[in-house]
N, C-alpha and C positions, 0 to 999 in steps of 0.2 A: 567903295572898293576896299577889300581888303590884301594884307602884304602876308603871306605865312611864313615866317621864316623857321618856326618852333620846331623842334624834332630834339630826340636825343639823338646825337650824330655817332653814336659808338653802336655799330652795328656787332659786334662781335659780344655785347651785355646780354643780347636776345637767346644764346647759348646757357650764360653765368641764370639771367634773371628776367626768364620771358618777361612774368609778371609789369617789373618795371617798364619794361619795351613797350609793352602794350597799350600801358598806363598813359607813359608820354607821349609815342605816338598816336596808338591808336586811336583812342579814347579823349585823348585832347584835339583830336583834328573833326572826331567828330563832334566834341561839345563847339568848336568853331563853326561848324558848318551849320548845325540846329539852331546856334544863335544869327548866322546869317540869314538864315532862312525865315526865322520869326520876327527879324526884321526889315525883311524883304532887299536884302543884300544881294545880290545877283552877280558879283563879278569877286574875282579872286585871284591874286598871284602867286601861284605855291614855287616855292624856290627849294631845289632840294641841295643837299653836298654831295662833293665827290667822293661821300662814302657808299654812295652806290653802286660804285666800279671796283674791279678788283682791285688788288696791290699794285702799286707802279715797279713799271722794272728797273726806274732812275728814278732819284734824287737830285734835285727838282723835276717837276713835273710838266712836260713841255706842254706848249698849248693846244698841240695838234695830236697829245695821245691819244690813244683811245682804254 
């Protein structure tokens, strides 16, 4: 099994410098996956951040936002 925790979390770079975005993400989640796969890896935990939601409208961040 593997754990992914990798990403660049700064979603706002992909505006500044696709390139880089791509690079970290995209492109390293697939060299993870091709190396899983050629060695017959079959399970995975992709953990993503809360940079996938928009901006909060408080500081701190409650646990039942959305």
């Amino acid at each position: 099994m593997v754990f992914n925790f990798a990403a660049n979390p700064e979603v706002r770079i992909n505006s500044i410098d696709p390139e880089t975005h791509f690079n970290e993400n995209i492109i390293a989640t697939f060299n993870l996956l091709e190396v899983m796969r050629k060695r017959d890896v079959r399970e995975i935990v992709f953990a993503s951040s809360s940079s996938i939601y928009r901006e909060p409208d408080e500081i701190p961040v409650d646990k039942n936002a959305l």
